[in-house]
C-alpha positions in Angstrom: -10.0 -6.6 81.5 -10.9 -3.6 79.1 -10.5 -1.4 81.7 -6.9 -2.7 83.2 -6.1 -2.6 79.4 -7.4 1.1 78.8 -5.1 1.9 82.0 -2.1 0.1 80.4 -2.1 1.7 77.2 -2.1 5.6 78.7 1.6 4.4 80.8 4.8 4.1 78.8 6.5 1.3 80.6 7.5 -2.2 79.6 4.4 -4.4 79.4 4.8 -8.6 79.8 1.5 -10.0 78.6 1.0 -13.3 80.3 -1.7 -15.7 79.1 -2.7 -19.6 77.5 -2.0 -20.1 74.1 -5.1 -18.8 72.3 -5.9 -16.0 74.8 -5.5 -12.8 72.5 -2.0 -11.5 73.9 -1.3 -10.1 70.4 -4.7 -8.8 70.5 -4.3 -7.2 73.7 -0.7 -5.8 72.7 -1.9 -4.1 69.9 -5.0 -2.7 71.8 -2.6 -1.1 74.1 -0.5 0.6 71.3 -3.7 1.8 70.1 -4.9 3.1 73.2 -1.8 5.4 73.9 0.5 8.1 73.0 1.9 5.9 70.2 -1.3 4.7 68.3 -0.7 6.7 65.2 2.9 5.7 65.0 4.6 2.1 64.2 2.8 -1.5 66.2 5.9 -4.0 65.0 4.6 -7.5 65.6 7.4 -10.8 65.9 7.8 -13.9 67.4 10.7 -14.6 68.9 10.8 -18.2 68.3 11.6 -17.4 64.9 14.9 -15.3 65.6 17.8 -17.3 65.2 20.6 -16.9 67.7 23.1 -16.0 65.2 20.5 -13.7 63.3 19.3 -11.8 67.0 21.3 -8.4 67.0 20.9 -8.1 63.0 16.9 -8.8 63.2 16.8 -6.6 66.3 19.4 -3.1 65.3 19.7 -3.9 61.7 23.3 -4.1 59.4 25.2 -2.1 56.9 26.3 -3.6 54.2 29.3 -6.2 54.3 28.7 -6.2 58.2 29.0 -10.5 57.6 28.8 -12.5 54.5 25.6 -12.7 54.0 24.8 -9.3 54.2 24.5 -7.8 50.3 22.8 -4.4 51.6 22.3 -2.7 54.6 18.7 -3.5 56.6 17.2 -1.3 58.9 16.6 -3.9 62.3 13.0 -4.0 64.0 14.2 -1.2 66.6 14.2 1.2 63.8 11.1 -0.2 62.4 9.4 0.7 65.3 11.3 4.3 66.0 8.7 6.0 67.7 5.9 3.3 67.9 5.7 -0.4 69.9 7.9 -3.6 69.4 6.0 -6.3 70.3 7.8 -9.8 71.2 5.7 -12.4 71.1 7.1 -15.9 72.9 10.0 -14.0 74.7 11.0 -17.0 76.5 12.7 -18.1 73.2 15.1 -15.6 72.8 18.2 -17.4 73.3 20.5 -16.1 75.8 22.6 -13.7 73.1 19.3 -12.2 72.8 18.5 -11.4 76.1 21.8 -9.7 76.8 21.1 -8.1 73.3 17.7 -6.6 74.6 18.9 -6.0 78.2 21.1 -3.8 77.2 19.0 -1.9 74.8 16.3 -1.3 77.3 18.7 0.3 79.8 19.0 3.0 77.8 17.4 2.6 74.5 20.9 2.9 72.3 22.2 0.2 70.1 24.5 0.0 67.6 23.8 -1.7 63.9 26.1 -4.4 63.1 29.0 -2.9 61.1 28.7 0.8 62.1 30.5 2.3 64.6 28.1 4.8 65.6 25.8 4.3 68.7 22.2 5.0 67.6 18.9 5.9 69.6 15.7 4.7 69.3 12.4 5.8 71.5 10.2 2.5 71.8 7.7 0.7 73.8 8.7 -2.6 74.4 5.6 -5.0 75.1 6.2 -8.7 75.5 4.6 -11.9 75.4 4.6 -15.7 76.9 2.9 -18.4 78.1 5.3 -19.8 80.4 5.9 -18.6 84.1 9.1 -16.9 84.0 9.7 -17.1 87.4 10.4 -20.7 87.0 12.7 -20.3 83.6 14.4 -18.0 86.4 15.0 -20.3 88.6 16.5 -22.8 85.6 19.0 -20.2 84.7 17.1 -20.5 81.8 15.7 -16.8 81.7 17.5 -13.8 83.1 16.3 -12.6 86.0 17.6 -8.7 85.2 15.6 -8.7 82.0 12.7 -10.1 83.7 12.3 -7.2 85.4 12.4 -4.3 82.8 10.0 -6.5 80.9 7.2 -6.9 83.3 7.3 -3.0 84.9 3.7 -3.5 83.9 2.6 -7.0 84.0 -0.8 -7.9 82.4 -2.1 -11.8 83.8 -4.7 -12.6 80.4 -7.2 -15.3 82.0 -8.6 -18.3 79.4 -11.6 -16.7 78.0 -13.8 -19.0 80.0 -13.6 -16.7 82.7 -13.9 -13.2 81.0 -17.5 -13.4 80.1 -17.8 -9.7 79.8 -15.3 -9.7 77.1 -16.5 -12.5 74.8 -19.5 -10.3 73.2 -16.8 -7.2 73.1 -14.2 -9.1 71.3 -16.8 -10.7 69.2 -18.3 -7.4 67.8 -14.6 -6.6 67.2 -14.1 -9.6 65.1 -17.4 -8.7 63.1 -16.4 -5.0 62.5 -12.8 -6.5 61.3 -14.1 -8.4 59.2 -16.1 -6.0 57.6 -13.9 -3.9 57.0 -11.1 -6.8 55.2 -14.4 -8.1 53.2 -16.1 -5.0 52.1 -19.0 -6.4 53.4 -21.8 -4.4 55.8 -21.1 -5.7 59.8 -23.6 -8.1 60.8 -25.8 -8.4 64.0 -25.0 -10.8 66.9 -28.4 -12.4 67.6 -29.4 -12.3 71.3 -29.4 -16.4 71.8 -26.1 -16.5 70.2 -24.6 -13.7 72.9 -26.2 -15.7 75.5 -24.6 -18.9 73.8 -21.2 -17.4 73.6 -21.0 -16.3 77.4 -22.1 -19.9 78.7 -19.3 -21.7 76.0 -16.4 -22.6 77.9 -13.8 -21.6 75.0 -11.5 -24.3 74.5 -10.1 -22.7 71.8 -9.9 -19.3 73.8 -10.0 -16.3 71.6 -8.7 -17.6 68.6 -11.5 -20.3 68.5 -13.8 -17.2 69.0 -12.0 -15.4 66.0 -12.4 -18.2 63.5 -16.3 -18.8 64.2 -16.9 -15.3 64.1 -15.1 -15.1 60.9 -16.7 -18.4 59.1 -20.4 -17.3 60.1 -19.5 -14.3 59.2 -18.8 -15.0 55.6 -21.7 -17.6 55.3 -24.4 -15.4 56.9 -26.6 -14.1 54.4 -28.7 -11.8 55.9 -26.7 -9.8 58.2 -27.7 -11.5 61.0 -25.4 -14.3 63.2 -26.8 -16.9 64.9 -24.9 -20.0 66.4 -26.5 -23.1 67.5 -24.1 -25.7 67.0 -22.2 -26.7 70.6 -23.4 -27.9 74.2 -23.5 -25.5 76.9 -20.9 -24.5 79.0 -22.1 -26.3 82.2 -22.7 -29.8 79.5 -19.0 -29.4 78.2 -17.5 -29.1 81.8 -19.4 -32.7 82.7 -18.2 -34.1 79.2 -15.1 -33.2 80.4 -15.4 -34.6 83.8 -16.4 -37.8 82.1 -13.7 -38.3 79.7 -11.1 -37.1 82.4 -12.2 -39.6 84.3 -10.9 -42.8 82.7 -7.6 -41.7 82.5 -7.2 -41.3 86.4 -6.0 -44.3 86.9 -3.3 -44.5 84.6 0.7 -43.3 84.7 1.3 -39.3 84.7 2.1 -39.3 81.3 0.0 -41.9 79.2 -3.1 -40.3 81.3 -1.4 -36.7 79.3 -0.8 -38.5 76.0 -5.1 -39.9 76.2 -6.1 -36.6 77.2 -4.0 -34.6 74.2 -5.3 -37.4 71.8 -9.2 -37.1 73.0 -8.6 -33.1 72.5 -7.1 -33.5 69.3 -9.5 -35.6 67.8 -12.6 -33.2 69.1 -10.5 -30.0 68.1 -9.8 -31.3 65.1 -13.2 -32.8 64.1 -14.7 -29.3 65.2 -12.2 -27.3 62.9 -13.1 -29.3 60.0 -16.7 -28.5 60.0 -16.2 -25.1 61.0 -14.2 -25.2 57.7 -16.4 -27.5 55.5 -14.6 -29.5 54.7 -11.9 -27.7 52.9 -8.4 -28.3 54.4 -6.8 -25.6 53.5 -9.5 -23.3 54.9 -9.4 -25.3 58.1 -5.3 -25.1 58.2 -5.3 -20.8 57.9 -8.4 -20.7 60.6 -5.9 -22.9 62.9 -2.6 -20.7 62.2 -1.0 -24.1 60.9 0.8 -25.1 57.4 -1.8 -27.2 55.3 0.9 -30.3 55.2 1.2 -30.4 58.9 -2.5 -30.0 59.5 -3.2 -32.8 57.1 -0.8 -34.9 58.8 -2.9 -34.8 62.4 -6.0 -35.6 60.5 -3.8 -38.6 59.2 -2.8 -39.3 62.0 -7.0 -39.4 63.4 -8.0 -40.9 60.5 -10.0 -38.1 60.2 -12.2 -37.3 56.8 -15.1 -35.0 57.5 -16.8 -34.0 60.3 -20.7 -33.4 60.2 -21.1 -29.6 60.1 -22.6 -27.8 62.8 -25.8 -26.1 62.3 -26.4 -22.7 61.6 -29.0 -20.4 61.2 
């Protein structure tokens, strides 16, 4: 995967990241950027789940002032923003369908025009994109457009669950560590051999975001530079967990089988989180990219208190 990324980065086209939720996409995105002709130039980052329809061509090519009624003073859009550099869109089957006329056109020949000017501007960006849908089938909804599918996935990176990139758990683990050094002024600790050998047998339900926030709580709580996980089953134990749980929903309906098997992952994800948190909430609610509120509603919801914490060394 490093090395299709590596290959990405030195083109210029279009990329469409495709991937599970969890699976580093942004990750990957920037990593391209910073593996190109761009890297010392603007990486704008935004999801486009929070662009609202009525807001799209202002949030993308900006507004002068008095452009609508809202509009006090002019704002530069994030095509300007990232003049030169990399837009990334994450979730681009959100865009509404304003929005993908809005970026169609833009990408056909990289001119816009801000809201309440009459001049036509130019901008030279990258446009990388995001999603963890098959578009194809959006497509075939009518709910995506086929025309912008293509100039979005010129280059088309396919991100597998990290369960099957073993060579890129210890790589994106040491990357954590060095990150984290560097935000906590702290020296980068050492990944213990049994914990590498740990890591690549875990099947990551989490994907790479579960892999960020153990890396990052044992990295704050190790005390002598050295990081050493012994806390979860194996990889081959997890998958027959699995099978075993699966198992006594297979003879239910379609979707109260789903509804047991979301509850059983909940409960285990949640449980999990919390000791990888100890305890605190509101520790446990930034590690899982949630609002503290909603977080402590699905452990309402579990009846969920504490969680015996997993043992480190």
């Amino acid at each position: 995967m490093a090395r299709l990324i590596l290959k990405i980065g030195e083109c210029d086209a279009p990329v469409l990241i495709e991937g599970e939720t969890g699976t580093g996409k942004e990750l990957a995105a920037r990593a391209i950027h910073y593996l190109g002709s761009r890297r010392d130039l603007p990486f704008i980052a935004v999801n486009c789940g929070a662009i609202p329809d009525t807001l799209v061509e202002s949030e993308l090519f900006g507004h002068h002032k008095g452009a609508f009624t809202d509009a006090k003073e002019a704002r530069a859009g994030l095509i300007t923003q990232a003049h030169g550099g990399t837009l990334f869109l994450d979730e681009i089957e959100a865009l509404s369908p304003k929005g993908q006329v809005t970026l169609l056109r833009f990408l056909q020949d990289q001119q816009y025009r801000p809201l309440g000017s009459k001049a036509v501007e130019k901008a030279d960006v990258r446009i990388i994109t995001a999603t963890n849908v098959d578009l194809e089938k959006l497509v075939e909804k009518g709910e995506f457009r086929q025309d912008l599918q293509f100039r979005l996935e010129i280059l088309l990176l396919e991100l597998p669950p990290l369960r099957e990139r073993h060579g890129d758990v210890e790589l994106l683990a040491r990357h954590f560590i060095r990150q984290f050094s560097a935000k906590y002024g702290k020296p980068a600790a050492f990944l213990q051999p049994d914990t590498v050998s740990w890591m690549n047998s875990y099947a990551w339900p989490g994907n790479v975001r579960e892999l960020e926030n153990l890396i990052h709580r044992e990295f704050l709580l190790a005390d002598d530079q050295k990081i050493s996980i012994k806390c979860k089953a194996s990889g081959a134990e997890q998958r027959k967990s699995f099978d075993r749980r699966l198992a006594q929903f297979v003879n239910r309906d379609f979707n109260t089988a789903k509804a047991g098997v979301i509850e059983d992952f909940e409960k285990k994800y949640l449980c999990n989180l919390l000791s990888l948190a100890n305890g605190n909430v509101t520790l446990a609610a930034k590690m899982a990219g949630k609002e503290r509120r909603a977080l402590g509603k699905l452990l309402k919801k579990h009846g969920i208190e504490k969680c015996q914490q997993p043992a480190s060394a």
